[in-house]
VEXFI-187489 format. One line per 8 residues: number of its first residue (from 0); their letters; for each residue x, y, z of C-alpha. Coordinates in nm, 3 decimals, padded with zeros to 5 digits, always signed. Each point is the difference from the previous one (the first is absolute). Layout:
NUM = A = X Y Z  ... .
//
This chain:
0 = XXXXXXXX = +00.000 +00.000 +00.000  +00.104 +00.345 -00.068  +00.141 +00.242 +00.279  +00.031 +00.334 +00.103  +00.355 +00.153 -00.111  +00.047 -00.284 -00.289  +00.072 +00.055 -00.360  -00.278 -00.081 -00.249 .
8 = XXXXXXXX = -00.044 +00.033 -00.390  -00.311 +00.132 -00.202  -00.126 -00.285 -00.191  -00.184 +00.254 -00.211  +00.088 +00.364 -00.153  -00.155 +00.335 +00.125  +00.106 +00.248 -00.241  -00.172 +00.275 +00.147 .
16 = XXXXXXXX = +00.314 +00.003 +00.254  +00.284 -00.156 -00.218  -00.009 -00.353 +00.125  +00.041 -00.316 -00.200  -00.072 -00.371 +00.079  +00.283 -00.098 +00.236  +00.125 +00.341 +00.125  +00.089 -00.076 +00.419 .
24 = XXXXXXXX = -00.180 +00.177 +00.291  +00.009 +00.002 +00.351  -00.305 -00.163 +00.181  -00.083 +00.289 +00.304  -00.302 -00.086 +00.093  -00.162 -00.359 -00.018  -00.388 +00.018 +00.005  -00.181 -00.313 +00.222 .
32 = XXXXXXXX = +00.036 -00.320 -00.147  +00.277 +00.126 -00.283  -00.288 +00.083 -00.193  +00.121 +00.318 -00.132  +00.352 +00.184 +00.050  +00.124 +00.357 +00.032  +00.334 +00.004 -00.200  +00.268 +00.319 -00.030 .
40 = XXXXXXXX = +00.198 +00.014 -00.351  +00.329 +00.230 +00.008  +00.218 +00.106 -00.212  +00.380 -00.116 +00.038  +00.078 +00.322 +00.178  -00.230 -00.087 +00.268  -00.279 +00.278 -00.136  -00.423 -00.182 +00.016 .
48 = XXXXXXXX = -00.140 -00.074 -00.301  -00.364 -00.039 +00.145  -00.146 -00.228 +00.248  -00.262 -00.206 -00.116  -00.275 -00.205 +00.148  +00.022 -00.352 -00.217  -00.218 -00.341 +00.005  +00.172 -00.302 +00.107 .
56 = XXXXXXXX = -00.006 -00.117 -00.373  +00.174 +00.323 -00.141  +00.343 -00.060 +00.200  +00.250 -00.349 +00.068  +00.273 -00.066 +00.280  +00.313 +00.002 -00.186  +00.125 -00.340 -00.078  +00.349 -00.116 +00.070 .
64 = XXXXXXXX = +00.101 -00.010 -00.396  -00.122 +00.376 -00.063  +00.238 +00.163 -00.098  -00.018 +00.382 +00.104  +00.045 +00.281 -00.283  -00.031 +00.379 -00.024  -00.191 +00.221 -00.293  -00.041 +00.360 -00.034 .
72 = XXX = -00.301 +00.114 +00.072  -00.193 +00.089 -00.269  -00.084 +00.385 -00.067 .
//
């Protein structure tokens, strides 16, 4: 089960703020039952992105193959 303060990637896009399918967050808040997630994505520099509120099904634990990768962030 997912926790607070772990890293998670988007399993879908949301354009509206720059994210793509697999871009890592950081779960800080875990609603009851892991039924939905408040997740933080940064920039490399440490700036917030946005915080969003997702569904369980719209974020995944990071597996232990993943490998981790940086992007610019889009305009």
């Amino acid at each position: 089960m997912i926790q607070e303060h772990e890293l998670v990637a988007l399993t879908r896009q949301f354009p509206e703020h720059h994210l793509e399918i697999d871009d890592i967050g950081t779960v800080v808040h875990c609603y009851e039952g892991g039924s939905a997630f408040e997740v933080e994505f940064m920039l490399g520099g440490g700036e917030t992105i946005v915080v969003l509120t997702l569904e369980a099904a719209e974020v995944r634990a990071l597996r232990s193959h993943d490998v981790l990768h940086a992007r610019r962030l889009a305009a």
